[in-house]
C-alpha positions in Angstrom: 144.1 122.9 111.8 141.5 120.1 112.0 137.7 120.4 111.3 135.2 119.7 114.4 132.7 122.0 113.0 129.4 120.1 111.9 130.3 116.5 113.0 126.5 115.3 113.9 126.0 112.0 116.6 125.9 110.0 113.1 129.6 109.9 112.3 130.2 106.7 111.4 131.9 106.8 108.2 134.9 105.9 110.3 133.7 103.1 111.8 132.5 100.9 109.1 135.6 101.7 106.8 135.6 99.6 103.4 133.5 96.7 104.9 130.3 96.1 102.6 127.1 94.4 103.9 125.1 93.2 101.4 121.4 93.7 102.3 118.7 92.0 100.2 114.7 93.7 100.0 112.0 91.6 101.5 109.0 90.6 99.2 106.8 93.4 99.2 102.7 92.7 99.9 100.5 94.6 97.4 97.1 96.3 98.3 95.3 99.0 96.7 95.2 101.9 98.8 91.7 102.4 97.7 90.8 99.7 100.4 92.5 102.0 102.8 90.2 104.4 102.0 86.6 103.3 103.3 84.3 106.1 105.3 82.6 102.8 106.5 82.3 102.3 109.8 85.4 99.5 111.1 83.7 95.9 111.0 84.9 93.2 112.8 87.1 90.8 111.5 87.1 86.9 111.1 89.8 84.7 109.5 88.7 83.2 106.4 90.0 79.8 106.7 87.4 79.5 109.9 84.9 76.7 110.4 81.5 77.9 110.2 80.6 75.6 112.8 83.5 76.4 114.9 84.1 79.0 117.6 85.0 82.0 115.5 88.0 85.1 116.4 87.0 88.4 115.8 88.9 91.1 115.8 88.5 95.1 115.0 88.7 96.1 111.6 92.2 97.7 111.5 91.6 98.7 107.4 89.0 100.1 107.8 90.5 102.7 110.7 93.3 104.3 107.7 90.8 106.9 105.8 94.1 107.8 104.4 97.2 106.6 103.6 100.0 108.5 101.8 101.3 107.0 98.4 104.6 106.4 100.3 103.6 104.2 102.8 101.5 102.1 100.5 103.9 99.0 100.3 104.5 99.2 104.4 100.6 99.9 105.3 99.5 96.7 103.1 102.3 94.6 104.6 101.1 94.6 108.0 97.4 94.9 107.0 98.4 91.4 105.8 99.7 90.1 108.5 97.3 91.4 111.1 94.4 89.0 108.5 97.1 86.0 109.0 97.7 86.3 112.3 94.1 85.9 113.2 93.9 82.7 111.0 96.4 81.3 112.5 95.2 81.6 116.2 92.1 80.7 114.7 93.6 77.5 113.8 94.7 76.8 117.3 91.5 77.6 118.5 90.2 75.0 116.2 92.6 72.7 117.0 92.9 72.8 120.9 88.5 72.5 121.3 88.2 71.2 125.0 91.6 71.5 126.1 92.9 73.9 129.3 90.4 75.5 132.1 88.6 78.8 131.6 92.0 80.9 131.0 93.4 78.8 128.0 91.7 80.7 125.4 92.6 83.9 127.1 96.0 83.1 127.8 97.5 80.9 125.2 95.5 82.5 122.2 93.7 85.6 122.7 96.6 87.7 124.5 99.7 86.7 122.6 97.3 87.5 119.4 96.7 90.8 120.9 100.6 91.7 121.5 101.3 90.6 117.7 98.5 92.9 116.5 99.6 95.5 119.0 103.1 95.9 117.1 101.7 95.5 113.8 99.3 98.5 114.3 101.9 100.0 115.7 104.4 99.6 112.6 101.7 100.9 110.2 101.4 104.4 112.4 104.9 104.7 112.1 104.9 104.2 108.4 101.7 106.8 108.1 103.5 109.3 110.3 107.1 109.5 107.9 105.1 110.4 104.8 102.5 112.6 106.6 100.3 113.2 109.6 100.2 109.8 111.5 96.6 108.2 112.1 95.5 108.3 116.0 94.8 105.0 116.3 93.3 102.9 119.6 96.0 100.1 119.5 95.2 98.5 122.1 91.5 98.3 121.5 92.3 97.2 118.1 94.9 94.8 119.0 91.8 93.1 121.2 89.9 90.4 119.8 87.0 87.8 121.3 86.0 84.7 120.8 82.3 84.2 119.7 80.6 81.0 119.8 80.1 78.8 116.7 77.3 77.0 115.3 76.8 74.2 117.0 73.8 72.7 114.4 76.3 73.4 111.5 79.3 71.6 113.0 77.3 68.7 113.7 74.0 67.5 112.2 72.9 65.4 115.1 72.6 68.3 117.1 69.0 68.7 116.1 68.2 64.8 117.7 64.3 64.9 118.7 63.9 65.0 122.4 63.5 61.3 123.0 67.1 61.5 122.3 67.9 63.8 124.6 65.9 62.5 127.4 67.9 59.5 126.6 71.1 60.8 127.0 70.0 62.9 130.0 69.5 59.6 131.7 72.6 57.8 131.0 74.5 60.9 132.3 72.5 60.9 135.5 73.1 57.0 135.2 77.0 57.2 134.8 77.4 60.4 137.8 75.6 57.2 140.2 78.5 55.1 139.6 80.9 55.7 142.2 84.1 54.0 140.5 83.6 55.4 137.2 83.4 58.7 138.6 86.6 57.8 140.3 88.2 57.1 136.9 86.5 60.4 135.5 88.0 62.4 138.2 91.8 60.5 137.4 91.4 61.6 133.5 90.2 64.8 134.2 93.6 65.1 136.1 95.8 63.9 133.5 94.3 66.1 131.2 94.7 68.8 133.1 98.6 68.1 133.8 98.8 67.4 129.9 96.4 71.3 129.1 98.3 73.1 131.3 101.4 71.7 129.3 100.0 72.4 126.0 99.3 75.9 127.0 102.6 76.7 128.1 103.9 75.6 124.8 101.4 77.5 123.0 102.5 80.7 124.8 106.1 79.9 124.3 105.4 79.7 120.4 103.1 83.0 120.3 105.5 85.1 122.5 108.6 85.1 119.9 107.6 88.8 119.0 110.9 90.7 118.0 111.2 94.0 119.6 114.2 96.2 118.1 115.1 99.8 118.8 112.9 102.4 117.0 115.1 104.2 115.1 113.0 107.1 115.0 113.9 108.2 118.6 117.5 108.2 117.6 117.0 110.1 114.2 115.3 113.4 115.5 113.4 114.9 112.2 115.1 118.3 113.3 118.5 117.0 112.7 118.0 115.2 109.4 119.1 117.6 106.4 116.4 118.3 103.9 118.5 116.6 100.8 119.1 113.5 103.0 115.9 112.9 104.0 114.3 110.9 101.1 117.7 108.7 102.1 116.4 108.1 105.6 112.9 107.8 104.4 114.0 105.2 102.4 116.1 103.1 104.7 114.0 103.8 107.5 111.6 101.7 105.2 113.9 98.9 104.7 114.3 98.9 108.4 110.6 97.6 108.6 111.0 95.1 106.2 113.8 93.2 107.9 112.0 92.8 111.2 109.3 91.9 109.3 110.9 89.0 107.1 112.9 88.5 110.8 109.4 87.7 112.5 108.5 85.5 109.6 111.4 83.0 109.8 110.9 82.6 114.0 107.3 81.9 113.1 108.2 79.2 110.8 111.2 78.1 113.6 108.3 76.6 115.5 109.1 75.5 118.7 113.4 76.5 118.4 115.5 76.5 121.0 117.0 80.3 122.4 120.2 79.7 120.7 119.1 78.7 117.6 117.0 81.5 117.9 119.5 83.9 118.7 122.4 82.6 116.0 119.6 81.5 112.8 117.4 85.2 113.7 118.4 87.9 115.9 122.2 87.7 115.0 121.6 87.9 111.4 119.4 91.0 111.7 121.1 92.7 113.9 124.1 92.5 111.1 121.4 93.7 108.3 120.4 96.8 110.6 123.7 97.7 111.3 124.1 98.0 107.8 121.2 100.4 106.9 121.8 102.7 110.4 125.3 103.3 108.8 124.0 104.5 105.6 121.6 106.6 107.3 124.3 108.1 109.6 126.5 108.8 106.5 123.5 110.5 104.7 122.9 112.8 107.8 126.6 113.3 108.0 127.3 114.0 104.1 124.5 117.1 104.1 125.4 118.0 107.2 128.8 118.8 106.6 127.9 120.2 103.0 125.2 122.8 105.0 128.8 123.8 107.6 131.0 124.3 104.2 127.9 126.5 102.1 127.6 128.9 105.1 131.6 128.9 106.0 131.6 129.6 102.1 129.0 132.6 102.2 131.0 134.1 105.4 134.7 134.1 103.8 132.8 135.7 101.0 131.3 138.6 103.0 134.6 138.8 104.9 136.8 140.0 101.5 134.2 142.4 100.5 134.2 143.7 104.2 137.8 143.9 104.0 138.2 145.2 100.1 135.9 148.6 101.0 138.4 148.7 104.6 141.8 148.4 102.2 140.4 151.6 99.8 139.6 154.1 102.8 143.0 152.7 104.1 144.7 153.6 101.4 143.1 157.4 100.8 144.2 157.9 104.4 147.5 156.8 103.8 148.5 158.8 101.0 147.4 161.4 102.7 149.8 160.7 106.2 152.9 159.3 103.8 154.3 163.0 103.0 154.6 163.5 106.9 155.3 160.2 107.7 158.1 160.3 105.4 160.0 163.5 107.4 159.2 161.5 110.3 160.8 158.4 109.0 163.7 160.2 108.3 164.3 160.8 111.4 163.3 157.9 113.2 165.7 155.5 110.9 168.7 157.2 112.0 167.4 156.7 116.2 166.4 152.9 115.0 170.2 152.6 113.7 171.2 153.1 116.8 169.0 150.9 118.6 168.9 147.7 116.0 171.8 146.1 117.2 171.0 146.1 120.9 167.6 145.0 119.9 168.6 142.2 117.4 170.3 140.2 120.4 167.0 140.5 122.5 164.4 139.4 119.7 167.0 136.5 118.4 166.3 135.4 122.6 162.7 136.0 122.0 162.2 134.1 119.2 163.7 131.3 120.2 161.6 130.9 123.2 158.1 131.7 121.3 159.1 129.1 118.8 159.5 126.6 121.6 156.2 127.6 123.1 154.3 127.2 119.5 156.0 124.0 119.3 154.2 122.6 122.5 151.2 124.5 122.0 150.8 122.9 118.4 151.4 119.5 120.3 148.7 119.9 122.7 146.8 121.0 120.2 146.8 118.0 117.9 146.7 115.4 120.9 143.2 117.2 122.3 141.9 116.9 118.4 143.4 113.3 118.5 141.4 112.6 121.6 138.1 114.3 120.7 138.2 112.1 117.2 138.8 109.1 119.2 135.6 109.9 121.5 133.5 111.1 118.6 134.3 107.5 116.9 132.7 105.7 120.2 130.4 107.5 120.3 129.4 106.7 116.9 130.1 102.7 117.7 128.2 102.9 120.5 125.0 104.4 119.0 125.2 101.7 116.3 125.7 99.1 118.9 122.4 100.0 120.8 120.2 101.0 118.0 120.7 97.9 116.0 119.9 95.0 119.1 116.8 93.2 118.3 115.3 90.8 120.9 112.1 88.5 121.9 109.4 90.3 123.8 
């Protein structure tokens, strides 16, 4: 008879059969989780690459948020800590680098809110990582995620910013001067068109670049902790991990893909993660299957065991009472062997009948049998493929 006993949603030894995927460990980022360990209160933080005469981003103080972070999400914690620091330098850069450009949304919209939804997922990541190795922080992520723009110094970015006021008058008449001129406010109002037309394209392309966020299925909601044996769970812990890391080194490359098309997207990113993370759910799947199936064997083990002794202690009171009944029995016998002479032969032509048919009917019973265990295989297997199929897609937010 077949085993069904124990199979979990993870059975997916079958479905990967001898194919290996090689998977490769992304550079890990190294931070003392000493600085993770501040009673301080959160400060706001500013990239260090800014101008000092520039507009400055500032953003919450994620750091200084995790009073505690367990030895085993470390390596994670300090991965994104790092890439929350240079993702505000480099929307710091494009602040820099697009002064005067767009209407009173550009900032907001092509710098400030894709920053935020980059943050948003980083903060996110480092809960995660906190909540696998112990209690997970409760963190505000969305008023973390938020950052502002503060104004620069003006004086520092440009000495003649302290003119005397003769100067100024100066310059306060030839603007009142210039706003007379009918025909070169005409050509003022033309070139404040075209560079309108030409912000308003600058700022779609900025969003396009900031919005390649990869969003993949959290793994987590498909790996109840209930269900995960206690002997495969450093496993999970550990691929779980890896997990991370891909989508990690996945968001690096589109950042350096610039402005790439969809497909190049799609065939050069996604694709090729999608492959790794199919990969790693597998082995987690066959980790949760292997202890599973070892857990249904101990306890099937434990009841056989308690099922001999049950029956040894039935077999010796059988036995006393039988020794006792034989001597009577045997009288009996006697006399009941030389009625059952006389009915064998009438009988042996009926059970010859009778065995025939019940042997036909075991036959086709034993058939149905196998088919319905065929089937509930076959099911269990896409089942399996399925899961893997929609826990592994990755795609841009």
């Amino acid at each position: 008879m077949r085993k069904r006993a124990g199979r979990s949603g993870w059975a997916v030894s079958a479905a990967v059969g001898g194919t290996a995927l090689a998977l490769t460990a992304a550079a890990m980022v190294g931070v003392s989780s000493a600085s993770m360990e501040s009673n301080a209160a959160p400060s706001a933080t500013v990239s260090a690459t800014a101008d000092p005469g520039a507009d400055q981003i500032v953003c919450p103080d994620v750091a200084g948020e995790l009073t505690e972070v367990p030895a085993k999400a470390e390596n994670e914690v300090a991965r994104n800590v790092a890439l929350l620091e240079m993702q505000i330098a480099e929307a710091q850069t494009r602040l820099e680098a697009t002064v005067g450009q767009g209407g009173e949304n550009f900032v907001e919209n092509a710098i400030l809110g894709p920053l935020a939804s980059k943050r948003q997922a980083a903060i996110q990541r480092i809960e995660i990582a906190i909540g696998r190795a112990g209690d997970a922080p409760d963190l505000n992520e969305q008023e973390l995620a938020t950052c502002a723009v503060e104004a620069g110094d003006a004086a520092a970015a440009d000495p003649s910013a302290t003119a005397d006021p003769d100067a100024t008058d100066d310059a306060a008449a030839a603007e009142e001067s210039a706003a007379a001129d009918d025909a070169a406010a005409e050509e003022e109002s033309a070139a404040a068109d075209d560079a309108a037309a030409a912000d308003e394209s600058a700022a779609a392309d900025a969003a396009a670049a900031d919005a390649g966020l990869i969003e993949c299925k959290d793994l987590a909601k498909y790996v109840p902790a209930a269900d995960v044996p206690e002997q495969a769970q450093d496993v999970v812990d550990e691929n779980m991990d890896a997990l991370a890391e891909k989508e990690a080194a996945a968001e690096q490359e589109l950042a350096e893909a610039g402005n790439a098309g969809a497909a190049y997207v799609q065939d050069n990113v996604l694709a090729p993660l999608e492959v790794q993370r199919v990969a790693i759910i597998v082995r987690i799947g066959l980790a949760v299957d292997k202890y599973s199936d070892a857990a249904v064997e101990d306890a099937a083990e434990e009841g056989a065991a308690a099922d001999e002794t049950a029956a040894a202690e039935e077999t010796a009171a059988a036995d006393e009472t039988a020794a006792a009944e034989e001597t009577a029995a045997a009288e009996e016998t006697a006399a009941a062997e030389e009625t059952a002479a006389a009915e064998e032969t009438a009988a042996a032509d009926e059970g010859a009948a009778a065995d025939e048919g019940a042997a036909a009917d075991e036959g086709a019973a034993a058939d149905d049998a196998a088919a319905a265990d065929d089937a509930a295989a076959a099911e269990d297997l896409h089942k399996a493929l399925k899961l893997v199929i929609i826990v592994s897609s990755c795609s841009l937010a």
